[in-house]
C-alpha positions in Angstrom: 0.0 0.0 0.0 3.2 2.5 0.7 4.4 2.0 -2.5 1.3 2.6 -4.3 1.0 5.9 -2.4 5.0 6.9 -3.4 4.2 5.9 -7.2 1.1 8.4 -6.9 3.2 10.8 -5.3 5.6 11.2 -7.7 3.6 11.1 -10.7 1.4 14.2 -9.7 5.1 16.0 -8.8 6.2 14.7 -12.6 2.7 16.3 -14.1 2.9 19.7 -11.7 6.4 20.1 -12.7 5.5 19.9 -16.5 2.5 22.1 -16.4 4.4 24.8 -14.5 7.0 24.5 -16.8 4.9 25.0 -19.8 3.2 27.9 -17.9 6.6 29.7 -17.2 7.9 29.5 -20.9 4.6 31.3 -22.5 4.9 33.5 -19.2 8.7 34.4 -19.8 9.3 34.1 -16.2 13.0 34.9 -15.4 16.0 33.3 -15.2 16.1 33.3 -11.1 12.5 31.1 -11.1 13.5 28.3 -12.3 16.1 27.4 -9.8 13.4 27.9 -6.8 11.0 26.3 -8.5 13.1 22.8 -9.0 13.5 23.2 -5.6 10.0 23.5 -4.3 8.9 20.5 -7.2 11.1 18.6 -4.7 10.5 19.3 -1.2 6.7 19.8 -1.7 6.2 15.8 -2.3 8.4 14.8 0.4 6.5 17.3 3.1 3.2 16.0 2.1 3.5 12.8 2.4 5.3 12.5 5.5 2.2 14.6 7.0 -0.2 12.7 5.8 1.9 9.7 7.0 1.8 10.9 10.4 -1.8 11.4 10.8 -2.7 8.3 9.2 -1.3 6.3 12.1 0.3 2.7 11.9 -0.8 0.0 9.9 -2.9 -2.9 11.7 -0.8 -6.2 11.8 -3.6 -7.7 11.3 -7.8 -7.9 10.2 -9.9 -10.6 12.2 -12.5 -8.4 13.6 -12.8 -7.4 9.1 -13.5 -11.0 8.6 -17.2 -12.4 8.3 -18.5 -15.3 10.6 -18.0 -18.8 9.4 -20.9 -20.3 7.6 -23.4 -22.8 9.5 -23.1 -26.1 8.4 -26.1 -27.4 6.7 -26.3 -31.1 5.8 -29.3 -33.7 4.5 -30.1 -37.3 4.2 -33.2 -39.0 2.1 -35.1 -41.1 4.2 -37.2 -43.5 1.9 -40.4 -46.1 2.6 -40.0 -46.3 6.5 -43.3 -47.7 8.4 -44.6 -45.5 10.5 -47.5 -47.0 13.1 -51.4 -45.4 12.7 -54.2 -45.8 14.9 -55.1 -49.1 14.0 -53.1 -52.3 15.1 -51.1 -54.3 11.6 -52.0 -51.0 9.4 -48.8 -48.7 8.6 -48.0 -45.7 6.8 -45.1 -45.5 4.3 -42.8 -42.5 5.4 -40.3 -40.8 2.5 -38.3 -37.5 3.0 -35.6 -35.3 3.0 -34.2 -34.8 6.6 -31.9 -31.6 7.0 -30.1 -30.7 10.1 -27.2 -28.2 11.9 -25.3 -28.7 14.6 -26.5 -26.4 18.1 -24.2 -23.5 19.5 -23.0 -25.1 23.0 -19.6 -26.5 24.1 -19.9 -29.8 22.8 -20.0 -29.0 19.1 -18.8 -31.5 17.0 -18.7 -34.2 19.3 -21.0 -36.0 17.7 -19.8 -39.0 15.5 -22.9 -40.0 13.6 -25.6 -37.0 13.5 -27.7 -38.3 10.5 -28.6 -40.6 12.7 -29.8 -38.1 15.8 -31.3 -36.5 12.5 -32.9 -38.9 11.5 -34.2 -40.2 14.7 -35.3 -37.1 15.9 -37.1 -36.4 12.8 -38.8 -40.3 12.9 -39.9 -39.8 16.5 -41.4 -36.5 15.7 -43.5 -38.0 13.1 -44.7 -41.2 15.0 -46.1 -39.0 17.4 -48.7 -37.7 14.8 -49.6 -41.4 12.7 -49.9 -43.1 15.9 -53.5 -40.9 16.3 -54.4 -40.8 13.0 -56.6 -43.3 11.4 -54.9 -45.3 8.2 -57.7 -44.0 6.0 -56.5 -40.6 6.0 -53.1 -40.8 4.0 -53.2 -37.7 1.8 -54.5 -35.1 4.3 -52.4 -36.4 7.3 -48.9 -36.1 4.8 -50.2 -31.9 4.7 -50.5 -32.1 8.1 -46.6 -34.1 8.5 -45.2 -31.1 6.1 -46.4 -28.5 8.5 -45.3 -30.2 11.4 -41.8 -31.0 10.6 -40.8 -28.5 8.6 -39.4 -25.9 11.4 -36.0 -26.9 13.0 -36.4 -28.6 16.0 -33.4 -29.9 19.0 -33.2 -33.4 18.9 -33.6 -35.1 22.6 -29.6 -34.5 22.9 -29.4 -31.1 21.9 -26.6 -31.5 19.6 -28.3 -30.6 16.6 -31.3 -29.0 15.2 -33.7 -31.2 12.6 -36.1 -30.5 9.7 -38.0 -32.5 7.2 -38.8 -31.8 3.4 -40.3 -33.4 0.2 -42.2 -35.4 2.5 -44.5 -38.6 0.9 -46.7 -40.3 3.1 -49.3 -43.5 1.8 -50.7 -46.8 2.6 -49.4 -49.8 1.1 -51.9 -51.2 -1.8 -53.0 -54.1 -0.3 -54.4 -52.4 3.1 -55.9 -49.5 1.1 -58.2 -51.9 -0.5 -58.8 -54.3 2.6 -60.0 -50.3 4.1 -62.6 -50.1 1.1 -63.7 -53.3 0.8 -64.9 -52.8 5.0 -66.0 -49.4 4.1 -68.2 -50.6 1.4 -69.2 -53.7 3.9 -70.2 -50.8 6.8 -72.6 -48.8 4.6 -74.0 -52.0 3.4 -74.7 -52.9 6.7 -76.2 -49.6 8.0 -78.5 -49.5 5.0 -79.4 -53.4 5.8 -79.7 -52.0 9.7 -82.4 -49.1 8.5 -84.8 -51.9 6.2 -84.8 -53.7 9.1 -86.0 -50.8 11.7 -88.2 -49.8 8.7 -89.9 -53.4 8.4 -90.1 -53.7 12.5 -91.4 -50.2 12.4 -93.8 -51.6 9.7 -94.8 -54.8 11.5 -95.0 -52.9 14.6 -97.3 -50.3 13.3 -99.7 -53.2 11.7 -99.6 -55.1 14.8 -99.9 -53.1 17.4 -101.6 -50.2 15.9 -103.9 -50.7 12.3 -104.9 -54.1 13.1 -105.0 -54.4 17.3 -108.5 -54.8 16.9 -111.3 -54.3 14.4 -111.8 -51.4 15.4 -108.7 -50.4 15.0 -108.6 -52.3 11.5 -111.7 -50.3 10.3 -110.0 -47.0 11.4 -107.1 -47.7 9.4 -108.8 -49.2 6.3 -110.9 -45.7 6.3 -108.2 -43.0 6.2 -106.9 -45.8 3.7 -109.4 -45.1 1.3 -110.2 -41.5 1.1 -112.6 -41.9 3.9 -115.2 -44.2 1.6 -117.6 -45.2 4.6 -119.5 -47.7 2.2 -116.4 -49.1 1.2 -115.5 -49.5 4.9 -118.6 -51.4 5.3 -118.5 -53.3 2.5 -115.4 -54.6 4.0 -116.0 -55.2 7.3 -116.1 -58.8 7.0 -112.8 -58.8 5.7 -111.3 -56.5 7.9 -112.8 -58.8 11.0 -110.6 -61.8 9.2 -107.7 -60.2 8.8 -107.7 -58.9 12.2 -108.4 -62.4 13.4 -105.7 -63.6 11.3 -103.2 -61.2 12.3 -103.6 -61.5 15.9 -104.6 -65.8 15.7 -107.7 -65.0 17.6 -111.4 -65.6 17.0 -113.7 -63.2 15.6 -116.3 -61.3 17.9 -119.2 -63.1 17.9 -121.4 -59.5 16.4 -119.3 -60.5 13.5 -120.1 -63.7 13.0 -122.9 -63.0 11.1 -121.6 -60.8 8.6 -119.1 -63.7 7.3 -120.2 -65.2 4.4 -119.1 -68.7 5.8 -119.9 -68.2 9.0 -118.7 -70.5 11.6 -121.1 -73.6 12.2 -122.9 -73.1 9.1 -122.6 -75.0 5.9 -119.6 -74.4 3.9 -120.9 -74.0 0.0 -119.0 -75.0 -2.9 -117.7 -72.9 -5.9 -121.3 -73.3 -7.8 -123.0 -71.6 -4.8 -124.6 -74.7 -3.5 -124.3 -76.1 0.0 -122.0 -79.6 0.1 -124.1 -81.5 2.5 -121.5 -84.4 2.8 -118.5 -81.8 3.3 -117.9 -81.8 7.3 -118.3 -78.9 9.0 -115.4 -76.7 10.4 -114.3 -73.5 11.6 -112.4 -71.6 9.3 -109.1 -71.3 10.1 -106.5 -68.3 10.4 -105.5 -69.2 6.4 -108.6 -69.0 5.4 -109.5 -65.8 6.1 -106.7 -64.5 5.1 -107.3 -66.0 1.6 -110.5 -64.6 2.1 -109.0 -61.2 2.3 -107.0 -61.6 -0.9 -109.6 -62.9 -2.8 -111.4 -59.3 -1.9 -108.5 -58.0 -2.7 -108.6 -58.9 -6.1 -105.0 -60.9 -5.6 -105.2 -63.7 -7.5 -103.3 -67.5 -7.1 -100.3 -67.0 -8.9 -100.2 -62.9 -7.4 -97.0 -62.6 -5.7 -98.0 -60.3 -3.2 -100.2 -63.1 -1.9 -96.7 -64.7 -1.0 -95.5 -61.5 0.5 -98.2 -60.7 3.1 -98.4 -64.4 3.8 -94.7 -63.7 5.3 -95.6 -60.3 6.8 -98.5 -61.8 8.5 -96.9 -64.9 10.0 -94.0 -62.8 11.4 -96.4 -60.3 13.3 -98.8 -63.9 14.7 -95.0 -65.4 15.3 -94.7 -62.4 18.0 -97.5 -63.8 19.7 -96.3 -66.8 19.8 -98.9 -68.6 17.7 -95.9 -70.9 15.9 -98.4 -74.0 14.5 -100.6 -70.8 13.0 -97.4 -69.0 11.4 -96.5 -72.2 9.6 -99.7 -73.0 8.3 -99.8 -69.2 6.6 -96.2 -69.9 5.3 -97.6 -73.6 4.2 -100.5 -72.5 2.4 -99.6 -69.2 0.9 -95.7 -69.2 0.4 -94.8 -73.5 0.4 -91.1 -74.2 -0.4 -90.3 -74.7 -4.0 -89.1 -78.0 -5.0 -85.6 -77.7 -6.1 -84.2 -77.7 -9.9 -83.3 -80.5 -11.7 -80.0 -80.8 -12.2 -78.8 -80.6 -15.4 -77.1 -83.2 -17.6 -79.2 -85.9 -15.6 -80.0 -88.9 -16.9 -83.8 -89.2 -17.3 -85.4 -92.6 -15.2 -85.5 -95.1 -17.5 -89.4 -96.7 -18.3 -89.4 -99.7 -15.5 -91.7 -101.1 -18.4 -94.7 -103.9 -17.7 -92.7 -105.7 -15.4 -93.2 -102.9 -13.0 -96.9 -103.1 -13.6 -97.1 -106.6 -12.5 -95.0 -106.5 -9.3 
């Protein structure tokens, strides 16, 4: 730096010198000025800079308090497909990410041998404290909720370094993702099974203990049933007193009895109209009123819905516990069907006349 100041020095003496000399020629200074001004060319430069030498001081040795602090020291590690535990027992999520970490300020910096591991672990333990609360369903919203969560840098349990976590991928293996919508599917089937059910008890209930309690009750019903038609009503009275017989396996009121068509005791008459003098007389049963009550109903033999109320029916008299009644309304209006023949069966040979004989 000195001899950068000298070179200056004695340039800007060189150039003063030459522009005073030019000066004094087209001046016609005299003879004498010359001499004294040689003189002050050369003292001038060697004045000035010891002054400014002087109050400049000494030159620092040396320049650590110039010099910048050291850089931190950053460093990362790619963790890839660790299990990490969920809510649910032998379901795991699948942990991927970059882990970055820096050592702590403290006296034992740089004592540690192996920090990707207290990187790594910290990082791992943070984010088993989250999946283990979370349930396995929730892959994609709970990796958002990872990325917020570990991306500040936090002390590991030592305290020797600080931890992060980036690029973070979190999911379920295949296999459990599907076994998790196959039960999903197999819960909302079962809750929409669970409300049919409470609709057909509701149902039962509300035909059992409620329209047809009595026939009363039964007459009530069948009235708001059809737009308030009173001579409807009427008109089906008798059947009403059946099916509420039928429904509740009891006998009809004897101020009924007399409105039946076949009323109990009396002949029963064939399908011409005539009586059958040689058929023995009965009382008609549970079944029969009830096929009473479809026959008014316009439901004929091969109708389903015959089938249908059949069952409803026999459930609400199985309640009471009228069992021999409940099976002969499943006997006589919904019977088992005999099964299919199998196919590719060889038809029963003709056992021919010799059958006949034997």
């Amino acid at each position: 730096m000195t001899t950068a100041r000298k070179t200056t020095t004695v340039f800007l003496t060189v150039m003063c010198g030459l522009l005073l000399t030019i000066v004094g020629l087209m001046q016609r200074w005299p003879g004498w000025t010359w001499p004294a001004l040689a003189a002050l060319l050369l003292v001038l430069p060697a004045v000035t800079f010891r002054v400014a030498s002087q109050r400049r001081g000494p030159v620092p040795v040396s320049f650590e308090e110039q010099l910048t602090a050291a850089p931190v020291e950053r460093t990362e590690y790619r963790v890839n497909r660790v299990a990490l535990p969920s809510l649910r027992d032998d379901y795991h999520f699948v942990f991927s990410a970059t882990v970055r970490w820096c050592f702590a300020d403290g006296p034992e910096r740089g004592t540690v041998v192996n920090p990707v591991g207290l990187a790594v672990d910290a990082v791992l333990s943070r984010a088993c404290a989250i999946t283990e609360k979370r349930e396995p369903g929730h892959a994609s919203l709970l990796q958002h909720e990872l990325g917020g969560a570990l991306s500040r840098m936090c002390p590991d349990s030592t305290g020797h370094l600080r931890a992060m976590a980036e690029d973070i991928n979190l999911t379920l293996p295949d296999e459990d993702q599907e076994r998790l919508d196959r039960l999903a599917g197999v819960r909302k089937d079962e809750a929409v099974w669970e409300h049919q059910r409470k609709y057909e008890q509701s149902k039962r209930r509300y035909l059992g203990e409620d329209a047809l309690k009595d026939t009363g009750s039964a007459v009530v019903w069948w009235l708001t049933r059809n737009d308030e038609s009173v001579a409807k009503t009427v008109a089906d009275l008798p059947l009403l007193a059946q099916l509420t017989s039928a429904a509740n396996d009891t006998d009809i009121p004897e101020r009924l009895l007399e409105m039946l068509p076949n009323r109990p005791g009396g002949p029963w008459t064939s399908d011409t109209g005539t009586e059958s003098p040689d058929l023995p007389t009965r009382e008609p049963s549970a079944a029969d009123h009830l096929s009473g009550f479809f026959e008014a109903m316009g439901f004929k033999e091969d109708d389903d819905r015959r089938a249908m109320l059949a069952r409803q029916f026999s459930q609400l008299v199985e309640q009471h516990n009228r069992h021999e009644t409940a099976e002969d309304l499943l006997r006589r209006f919904d019977p088992p069907r005999p099964p299919a023949p199998e196919t590719g069966a060889e038809p029963t040979p003709d056992p021919g006349p010799q059958a006949d004989m034997v």
